[in-house]
C-alpha positions as CSV (number, residue, x, y, z in Angstrom):
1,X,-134.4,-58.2,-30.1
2,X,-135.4,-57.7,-26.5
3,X,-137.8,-55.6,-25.4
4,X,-134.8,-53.5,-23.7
5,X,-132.8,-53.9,-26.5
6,X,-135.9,-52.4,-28.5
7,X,-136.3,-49.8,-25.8
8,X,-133.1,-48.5,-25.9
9,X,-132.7,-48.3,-29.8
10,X,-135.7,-46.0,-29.5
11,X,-134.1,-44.0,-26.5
12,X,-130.6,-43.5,-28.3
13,X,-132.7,-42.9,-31.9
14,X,-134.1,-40.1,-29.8
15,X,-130.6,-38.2,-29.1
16,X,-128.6,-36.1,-31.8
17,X,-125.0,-35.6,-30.7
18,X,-123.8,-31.9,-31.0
19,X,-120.4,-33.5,-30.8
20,X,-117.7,-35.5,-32.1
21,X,-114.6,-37.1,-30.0
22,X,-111.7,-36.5,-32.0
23,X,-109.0,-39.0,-33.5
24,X,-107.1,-39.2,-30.1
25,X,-103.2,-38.4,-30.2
26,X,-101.6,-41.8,-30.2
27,X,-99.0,-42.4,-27.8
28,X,-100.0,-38.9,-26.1
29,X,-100.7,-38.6,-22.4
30,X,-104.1,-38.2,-21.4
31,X,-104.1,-34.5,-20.5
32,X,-103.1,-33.9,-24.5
33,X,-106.2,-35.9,-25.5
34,X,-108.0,-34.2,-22.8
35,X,-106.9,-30.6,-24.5
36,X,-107.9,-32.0,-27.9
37,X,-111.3,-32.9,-26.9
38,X,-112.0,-29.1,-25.5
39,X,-109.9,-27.5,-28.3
40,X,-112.3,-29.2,-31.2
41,X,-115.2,-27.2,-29.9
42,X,-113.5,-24.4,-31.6
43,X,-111.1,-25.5,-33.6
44,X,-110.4,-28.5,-36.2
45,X,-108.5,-31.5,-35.5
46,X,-105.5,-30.1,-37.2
47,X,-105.6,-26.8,-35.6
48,X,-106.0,-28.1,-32.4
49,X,-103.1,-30.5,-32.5
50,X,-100.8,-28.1,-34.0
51,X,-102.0,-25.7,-31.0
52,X,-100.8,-28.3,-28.2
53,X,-97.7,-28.8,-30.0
54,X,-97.0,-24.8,-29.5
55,X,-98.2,-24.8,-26.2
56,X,-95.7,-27.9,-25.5
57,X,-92.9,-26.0,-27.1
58,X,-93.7,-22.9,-25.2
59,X,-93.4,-23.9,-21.4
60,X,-91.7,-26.3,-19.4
61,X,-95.0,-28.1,-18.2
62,X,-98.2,-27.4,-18.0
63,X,-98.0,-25.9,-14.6
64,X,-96.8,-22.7,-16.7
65,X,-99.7,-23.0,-18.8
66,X,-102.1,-23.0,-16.4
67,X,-101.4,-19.9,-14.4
68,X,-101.2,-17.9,-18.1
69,X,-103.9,-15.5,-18.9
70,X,-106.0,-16.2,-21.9
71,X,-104.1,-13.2,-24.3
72,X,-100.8,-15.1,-23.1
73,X,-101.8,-18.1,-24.9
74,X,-104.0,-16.8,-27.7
75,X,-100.7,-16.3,-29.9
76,X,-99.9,-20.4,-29.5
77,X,-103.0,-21.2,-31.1
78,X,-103.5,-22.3,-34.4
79,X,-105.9,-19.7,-36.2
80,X,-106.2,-16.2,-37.4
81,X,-109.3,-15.8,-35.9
82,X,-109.1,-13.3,-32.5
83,X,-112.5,-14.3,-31.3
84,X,-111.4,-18.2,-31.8
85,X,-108.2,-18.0,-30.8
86,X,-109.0,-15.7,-27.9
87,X,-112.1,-18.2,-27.0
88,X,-109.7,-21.8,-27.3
89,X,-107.5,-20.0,-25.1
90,X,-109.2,-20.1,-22.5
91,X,-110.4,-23.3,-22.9
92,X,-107.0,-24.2,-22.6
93,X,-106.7,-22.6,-19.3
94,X,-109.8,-23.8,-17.7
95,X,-109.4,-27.5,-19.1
96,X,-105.5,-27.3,-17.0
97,X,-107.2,-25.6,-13.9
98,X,-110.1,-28.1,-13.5
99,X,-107.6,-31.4,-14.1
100,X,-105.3,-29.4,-11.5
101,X,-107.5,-28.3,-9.2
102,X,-109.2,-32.3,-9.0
103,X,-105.9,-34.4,-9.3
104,X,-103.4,-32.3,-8.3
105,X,-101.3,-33.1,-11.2
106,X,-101.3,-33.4,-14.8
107,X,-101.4,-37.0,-15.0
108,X,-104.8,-38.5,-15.0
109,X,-103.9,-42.2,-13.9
110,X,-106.8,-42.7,-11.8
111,X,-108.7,-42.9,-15.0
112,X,-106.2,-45.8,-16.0
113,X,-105.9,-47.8,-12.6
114,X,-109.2,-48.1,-11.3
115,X,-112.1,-47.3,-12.9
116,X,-115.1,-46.9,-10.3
117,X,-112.3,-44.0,-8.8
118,X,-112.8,-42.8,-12.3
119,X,-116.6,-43.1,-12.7
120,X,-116.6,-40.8,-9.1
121,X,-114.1,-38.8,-10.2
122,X,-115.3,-37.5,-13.5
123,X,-118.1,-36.3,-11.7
124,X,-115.8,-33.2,-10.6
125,X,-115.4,-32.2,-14.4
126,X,-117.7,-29.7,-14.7
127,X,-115.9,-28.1,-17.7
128,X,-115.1,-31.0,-19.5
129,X,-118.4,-32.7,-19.3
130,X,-119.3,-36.5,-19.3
131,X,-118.7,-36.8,-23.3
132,X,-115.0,-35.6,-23.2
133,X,-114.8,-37.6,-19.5
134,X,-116.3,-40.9,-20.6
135,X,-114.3,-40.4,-23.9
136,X,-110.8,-40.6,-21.6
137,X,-111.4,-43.0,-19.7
138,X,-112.5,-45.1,-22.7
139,X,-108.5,-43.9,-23.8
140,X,-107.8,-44.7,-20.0
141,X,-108.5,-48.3,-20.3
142,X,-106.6,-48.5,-24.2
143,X,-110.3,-48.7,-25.6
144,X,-110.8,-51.9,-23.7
145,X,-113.4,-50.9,-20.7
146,X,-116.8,-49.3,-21.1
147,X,-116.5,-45.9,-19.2
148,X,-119.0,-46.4,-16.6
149,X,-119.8,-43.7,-14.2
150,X,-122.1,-42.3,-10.9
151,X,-124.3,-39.7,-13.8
152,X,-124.1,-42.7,-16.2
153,X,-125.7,-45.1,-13.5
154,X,-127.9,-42.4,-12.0
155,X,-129.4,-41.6,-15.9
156,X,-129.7,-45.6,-16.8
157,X,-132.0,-45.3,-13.0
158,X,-134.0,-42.4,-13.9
159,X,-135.1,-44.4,-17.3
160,X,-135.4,-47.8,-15.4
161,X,-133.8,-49.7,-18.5
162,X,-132.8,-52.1,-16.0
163,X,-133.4,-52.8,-11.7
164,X,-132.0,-50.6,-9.5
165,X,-128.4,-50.6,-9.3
166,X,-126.9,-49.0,-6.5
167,X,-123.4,-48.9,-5.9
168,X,-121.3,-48.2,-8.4
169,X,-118.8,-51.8,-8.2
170,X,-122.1,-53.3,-9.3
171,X,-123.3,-51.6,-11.8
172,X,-121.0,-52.9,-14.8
173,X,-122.3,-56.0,-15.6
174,X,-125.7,-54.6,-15.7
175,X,-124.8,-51.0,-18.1
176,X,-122.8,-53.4,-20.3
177,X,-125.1,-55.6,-20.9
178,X,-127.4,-52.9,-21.7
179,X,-125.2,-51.4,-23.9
180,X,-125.0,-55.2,-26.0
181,X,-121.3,-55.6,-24.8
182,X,-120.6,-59.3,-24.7
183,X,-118.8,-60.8,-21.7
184,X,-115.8,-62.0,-23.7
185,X,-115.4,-59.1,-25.6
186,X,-111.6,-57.6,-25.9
187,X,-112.2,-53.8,-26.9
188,X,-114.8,-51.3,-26.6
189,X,-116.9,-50.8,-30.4
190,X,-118.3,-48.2,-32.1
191,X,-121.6,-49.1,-31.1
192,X,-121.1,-49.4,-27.5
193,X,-119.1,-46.0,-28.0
194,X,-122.0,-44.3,-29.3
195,X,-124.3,-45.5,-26.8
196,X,-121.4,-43.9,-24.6
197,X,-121.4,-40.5,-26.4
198,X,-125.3,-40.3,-26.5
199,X,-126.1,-41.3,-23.1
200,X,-123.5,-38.7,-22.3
201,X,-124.7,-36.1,-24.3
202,X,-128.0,-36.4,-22.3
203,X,-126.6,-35.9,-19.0
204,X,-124.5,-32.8,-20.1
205,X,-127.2,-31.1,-21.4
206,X,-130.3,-32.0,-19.2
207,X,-129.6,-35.1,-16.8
208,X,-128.6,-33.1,-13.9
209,X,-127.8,-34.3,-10.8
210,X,-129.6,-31.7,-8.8
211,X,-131.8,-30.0,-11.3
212,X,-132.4,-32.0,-14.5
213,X,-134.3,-30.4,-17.3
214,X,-137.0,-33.0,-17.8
215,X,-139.2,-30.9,-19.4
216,X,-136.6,-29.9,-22.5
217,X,-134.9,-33.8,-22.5
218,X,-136.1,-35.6,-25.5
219,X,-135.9,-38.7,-23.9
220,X,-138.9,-37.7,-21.4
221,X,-141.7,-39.9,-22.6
222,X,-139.6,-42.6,-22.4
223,X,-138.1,-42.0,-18.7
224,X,-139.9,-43.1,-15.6
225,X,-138.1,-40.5,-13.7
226,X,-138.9,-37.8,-16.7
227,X,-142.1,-38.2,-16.7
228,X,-142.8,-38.0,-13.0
229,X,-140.4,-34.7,-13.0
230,X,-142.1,-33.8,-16.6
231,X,-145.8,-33.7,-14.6
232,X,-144.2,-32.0,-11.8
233,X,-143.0,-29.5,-13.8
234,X,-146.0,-29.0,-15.5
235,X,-148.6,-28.9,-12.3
236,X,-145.0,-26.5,-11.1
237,X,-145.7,-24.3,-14.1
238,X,-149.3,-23.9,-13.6
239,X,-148.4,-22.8,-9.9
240,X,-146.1,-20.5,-11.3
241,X,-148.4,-19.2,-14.4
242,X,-151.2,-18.7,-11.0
243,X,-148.9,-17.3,-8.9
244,X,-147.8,-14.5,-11.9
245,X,-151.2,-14.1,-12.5
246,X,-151.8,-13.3,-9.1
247,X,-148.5,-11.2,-8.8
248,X,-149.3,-9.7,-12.1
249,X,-153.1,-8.9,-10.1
250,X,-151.1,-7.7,-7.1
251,X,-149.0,-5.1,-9.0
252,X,-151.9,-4.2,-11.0
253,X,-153.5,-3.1,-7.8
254,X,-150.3,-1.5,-6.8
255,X,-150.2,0.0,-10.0
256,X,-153.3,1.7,-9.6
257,X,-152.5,2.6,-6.0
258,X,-149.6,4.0,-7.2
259,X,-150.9,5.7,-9.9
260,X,-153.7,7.1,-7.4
261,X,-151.2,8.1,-5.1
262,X,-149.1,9.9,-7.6
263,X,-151.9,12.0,-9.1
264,X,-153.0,12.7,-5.3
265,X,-149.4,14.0,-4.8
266,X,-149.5,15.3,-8.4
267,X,-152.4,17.5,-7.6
268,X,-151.0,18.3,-4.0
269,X,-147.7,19.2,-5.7
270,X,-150.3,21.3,-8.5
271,X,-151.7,23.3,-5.6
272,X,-148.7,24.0,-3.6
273,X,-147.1,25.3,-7.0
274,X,-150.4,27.3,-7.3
275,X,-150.5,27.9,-3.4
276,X,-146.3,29.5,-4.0
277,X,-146.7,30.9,-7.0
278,X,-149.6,33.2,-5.6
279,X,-147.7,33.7,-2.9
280,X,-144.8,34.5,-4.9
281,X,-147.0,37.3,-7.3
282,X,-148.3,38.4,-4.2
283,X,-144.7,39.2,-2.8
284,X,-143.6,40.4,-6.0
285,X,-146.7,43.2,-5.5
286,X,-145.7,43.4,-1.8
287,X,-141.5,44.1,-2.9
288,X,-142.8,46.3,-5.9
289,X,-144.9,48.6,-3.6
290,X,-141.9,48.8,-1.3
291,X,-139.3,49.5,-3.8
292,X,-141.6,52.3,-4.6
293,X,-141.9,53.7,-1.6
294,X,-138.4,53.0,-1.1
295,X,-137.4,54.9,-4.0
296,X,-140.2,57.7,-3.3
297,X,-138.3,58.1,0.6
298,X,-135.0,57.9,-1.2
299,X,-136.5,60.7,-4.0
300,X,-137.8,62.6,-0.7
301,X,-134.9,61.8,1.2
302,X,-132.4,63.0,-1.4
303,X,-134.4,66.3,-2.1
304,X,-133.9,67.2,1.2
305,X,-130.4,66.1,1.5
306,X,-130.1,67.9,-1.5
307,X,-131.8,71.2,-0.3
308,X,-129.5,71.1,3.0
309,X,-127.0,70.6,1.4
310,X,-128.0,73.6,-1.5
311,X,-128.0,75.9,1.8
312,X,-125.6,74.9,3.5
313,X,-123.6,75.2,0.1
314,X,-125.1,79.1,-0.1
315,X,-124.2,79.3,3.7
316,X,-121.0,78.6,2.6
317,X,-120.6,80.3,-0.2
318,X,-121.9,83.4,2.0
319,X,-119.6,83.0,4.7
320,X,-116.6,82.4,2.6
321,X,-117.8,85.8,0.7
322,X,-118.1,87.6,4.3
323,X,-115.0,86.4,4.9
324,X,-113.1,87.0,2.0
325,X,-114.6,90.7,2.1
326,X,-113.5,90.5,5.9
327,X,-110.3,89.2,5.1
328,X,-110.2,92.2,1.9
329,X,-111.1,95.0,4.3
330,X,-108.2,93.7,7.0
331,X,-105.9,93.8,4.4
332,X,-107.0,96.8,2.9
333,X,-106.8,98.0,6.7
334,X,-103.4,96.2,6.8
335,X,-102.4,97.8,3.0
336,X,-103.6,101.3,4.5
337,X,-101.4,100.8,7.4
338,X,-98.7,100.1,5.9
339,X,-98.9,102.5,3.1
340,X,-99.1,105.4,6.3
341,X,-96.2,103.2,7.9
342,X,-94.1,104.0,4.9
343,X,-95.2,107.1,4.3
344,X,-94.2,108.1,8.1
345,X,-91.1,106.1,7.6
346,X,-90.0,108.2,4.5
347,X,-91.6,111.3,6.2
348,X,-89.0,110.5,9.5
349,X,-86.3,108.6,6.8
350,X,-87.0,112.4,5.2
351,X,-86.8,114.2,8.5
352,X,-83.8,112.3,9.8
353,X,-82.0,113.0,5.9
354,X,-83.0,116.5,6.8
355,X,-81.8,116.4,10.0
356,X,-78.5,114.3,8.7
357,X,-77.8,116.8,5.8
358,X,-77.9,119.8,8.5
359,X,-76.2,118.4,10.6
360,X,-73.8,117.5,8.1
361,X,-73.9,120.8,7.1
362,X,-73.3,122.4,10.8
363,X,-71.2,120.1,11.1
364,X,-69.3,121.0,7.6
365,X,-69.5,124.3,8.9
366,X,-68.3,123.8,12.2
367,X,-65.5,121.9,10.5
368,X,-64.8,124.9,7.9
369,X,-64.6,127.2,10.7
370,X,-62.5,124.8,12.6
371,X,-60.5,124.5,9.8
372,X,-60.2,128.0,8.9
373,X,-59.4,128.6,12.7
374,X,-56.7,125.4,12.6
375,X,-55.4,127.5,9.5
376,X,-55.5,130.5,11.0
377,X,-54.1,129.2,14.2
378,X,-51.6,127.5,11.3
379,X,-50.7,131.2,9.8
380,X,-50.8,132.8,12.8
381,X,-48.3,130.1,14.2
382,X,-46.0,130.1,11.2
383,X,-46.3,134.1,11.3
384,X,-44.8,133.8,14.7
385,X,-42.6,131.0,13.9
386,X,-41.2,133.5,11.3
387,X,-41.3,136.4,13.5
388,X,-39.2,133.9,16.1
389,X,-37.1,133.2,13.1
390,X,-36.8,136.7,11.8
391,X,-36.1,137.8,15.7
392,X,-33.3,134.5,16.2
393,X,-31.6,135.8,12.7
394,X,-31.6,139.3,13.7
395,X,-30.0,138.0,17.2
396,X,-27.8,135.9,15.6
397,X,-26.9,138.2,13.0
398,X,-26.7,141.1,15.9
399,X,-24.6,138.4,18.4
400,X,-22.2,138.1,15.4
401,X,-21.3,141.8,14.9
402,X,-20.3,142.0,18.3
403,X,-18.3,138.8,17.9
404,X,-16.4,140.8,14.9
C-alpha cells in the first residue's frame, strides 16, 4: 500500500457518517430519489417511499407541490407523528424549491449529461448537501462515474492527498485514482462510494467554502490546509480571549463608572427627595396655618355676617311689627270709619224711613182727605144728580099732567 493509499485509509478511518443513502427507487426519476434521500432524515425507507407515492397521487406535478405549505402536505406523509410529519413536510417543499429554483425544472439531466456541469452545479444545493448531491449523480451516471465535484476537489486541495489540481475537467483522473478506482473499471463500488459518502460528509459539516470549521473537523491533523487554519484559529482565539479580557476590563471600568455615577445620582436623587419633602412639610405647615386663619376669617367673617344679619333680622322683625301695628291702627281707623259710616247711613237710612213714613203718612192723609173730598164731591154730585133727577121726574111727571 502507498503511502497515499495509507494516508487516506487513516483520513477516511477518521470520519463517522451520520448518514445513510437509501436503496434508490429503481426506474424512478431523479427528483424521486432526490425526495427519498431528504425524506430518510426523518423517516424510514418505507415511509418515505409510501410518502412520494401520496404526494404523486395528490397533484399533477410537482409544480403543485412546491408552492404547498408545509400543513398542506403533512397529511401525504407516511407517519402518525405531527412533529415528523409536520418536519418531512417541509423538507419536501424545500427539496422541490431548491431543484426549482437551480434548474428550472424537475428534471435533473445535467447530472446525467455532463458531469463537470454537475460537479458546478451541485454546489447550489445548499439544502440537500454534497452527500445526497454526490449520491445523484452517482444515480446520474447509472452507478458508473465517480461523482466528482468543485467542494470535492477544493477538500482533496486543502488535505494535499495529491498536486494541485485546478480546474475541474482535470481533476478526475487524479480523485479516482485516489479513491483506488481502476481505469477499466465498469461501475462505481462500495468502496469508492464510501470514500464518496465520507469525503462528503466532511464538507457538509465543516469543509466550507468560505468559512470551514477547521478547528471542530476531525481530519485537522492530517490536513495541510487544517492545520494552517487550526493555528490560525488558535493564535485567532487568543486574540479574541485578549480582546474579551480587555472588553471584559473595559466594562468593568464602566461598570464601576456606572455604578459611581448611579449612586452620585442616587444620592442627588436622595437629597432632592429630602430637599421636596422638606419643602413639602414645610408647605403643609405653611397651608395648615392658612386654613386656620382661613377658617378663623371665615369664623369671624360669619359671626358678623351672622350678627348683621341677626339685626337686620330684628330690624325687620321691628318694622314689620310697626307696620303691622300701623297697618292695625289704619284699619282700626278704617273699621272706626266705617262703623260711623254705617251708623250715619242707618241714622240718614233712619231719617229718610222717617221722613218716607211721614210723608207716606201726609201723603196717606192728603190722599184720605182727597178721597174723602172725591167722595164727598162723589155724594155731593150724586145728591145733585138725584136732585136733577128728582127735579126732571117731577117736570116730566108735571109736563105730563098738562099733556092729560
Amino acid at each position: 500500500m502507498s503511502a497515499k493509499s495509507e494516508a487516506l485509509a487513516k483520513i477516511l478511518a477518521k470520519i463517522q457518517p451520520t448518514w445513510q443513502p437509501p436503496t434508490p427507487i429503481e426506474g424512478a426519476p431523479l427528483v424521486e430519489n432526490a425526495l427519498l434521500c431528504v425524506l430518510v432524515r426523518t423517516l424510514s425507507q418505507a415511509q418515505a417511499e409510501q410518502s412520494i407515492k401520496a404526494l404523486k397521487q395528490a397533484a399533477n406535478d410537482w409544480n403543485e407541490l412546491r408552492v404547498c405549505q408545509p400543513q398542506e402536505l403533512q397529511p401525504l406523509i407516511a407517519t402518525k407523528d405531527a412533529a415528523r410529519s409536520l418536519r418531512a413536510a417541509r423538507d419536501v417543499r424545500d427539496c422541490l424549491q431548491e431543484i426549482f429554483q437551480w434548474s428550472h425544472g424537475y428534471e435533473l439531466e445535467s447530472l446525467r449529461e455532463d458531469p463537470v456541469a454537475a460537479g458546478k452545479f451541485v454546489a447550489y444545493l445548499q439544502f440537500h448537501g454534497h452527500r445526497i448531491s454526490h449520491y445523484l449523480m452517482w444515480l446520474g451516471s447509472d452507478k458508473k462515474t465517480l461523482p466528482i465535484s468543485v467542494a470535492l476537489v477544493r477538500m482533496i486541495d486543502r488535505l494535499a492527498l495529491v498536486e494541485r489540481i485546478g480546474a475541474l475537467k482535470k481533476a478526475r483522473p487524479a480523485v479516482e485514482s485516489l479513491a483506488g478506482l481502476s481505469k477499466d473499471a465498469k461501475e462505481i463500488g462500495a468502496k469508492e462510494l464510501d470514500f464518496e459518502l465520507r469525503m462528503s460528509e466532511v464538507i457538509d459539516r465543516w469543509c466550507h467554502a468560505q468559512k470551514p470549521l477547521c478547528h471542530q473537523c476531525p481530519l485537522v491533523d492530517d490536513c495541510v490546509f487544517g492545520r494552517k487554519a487550526f493555528k490560525e484559529w488558535k493564535v485567532q482565539q487568543v486574540r479574541m480571549e485578549q480582546h474579551r479580557k480587555k472588553e471584559e476590563q473595559r466594562r468593568e471600568i464602566l461598570r464601576k463608572k456606572d455604578e459611581e455615577r448611579e449612586r452620585k445620582l442616587a444620592e442627588r436623587e436622595k437629597k432632592r427627595r429630602e430637599l421636596e419633602q422638606q419643602k413639602a412639610e414645610r408647605e403643609r405647615a405653611r397651608m395648615t396655618r392658612e386654613e386656620q386663619r382661613r377658617k378663623a376669617d371665615d369664623a369671624k367673617e360669619k359671626a358678623r355676617v351672622d350678627e348683621i344679619q341677626r339685626r337686620k333680622t330684628a330690624a325687620e322683625t321691628a318694622r314689620v311689627e310697626k307696620e303691622k301695628q300701623r297697618k292695625a291702627a289704619i284699619e282700626q281707623r278704617r273699621k272706626d270709619a266705617e262703623q260711623k259710616k254705617r251708623e250715619d247711613e242707618a241714622k240718614r237710612i233712619a231719617a229718610a224711613k222717617a221722613k218716607a213714613a211721614a210723608a207716606l203718612k201726609k201723603k196717606a192723609a192728603a190722599e184720605k182727605a182727597a178721597e174723602q173730598k172725591r167722595a164727598e164731591r162723589a155724594a155731593e154730585q150724586k145728591r145733585r144728580e138725584a136732585e136733577r133727577k128728582k127735579a126732571a121726574a117731577a117736570k116730566a111727571k108735571k109736563s105730563g099732567k098738562k099733556k092729560r
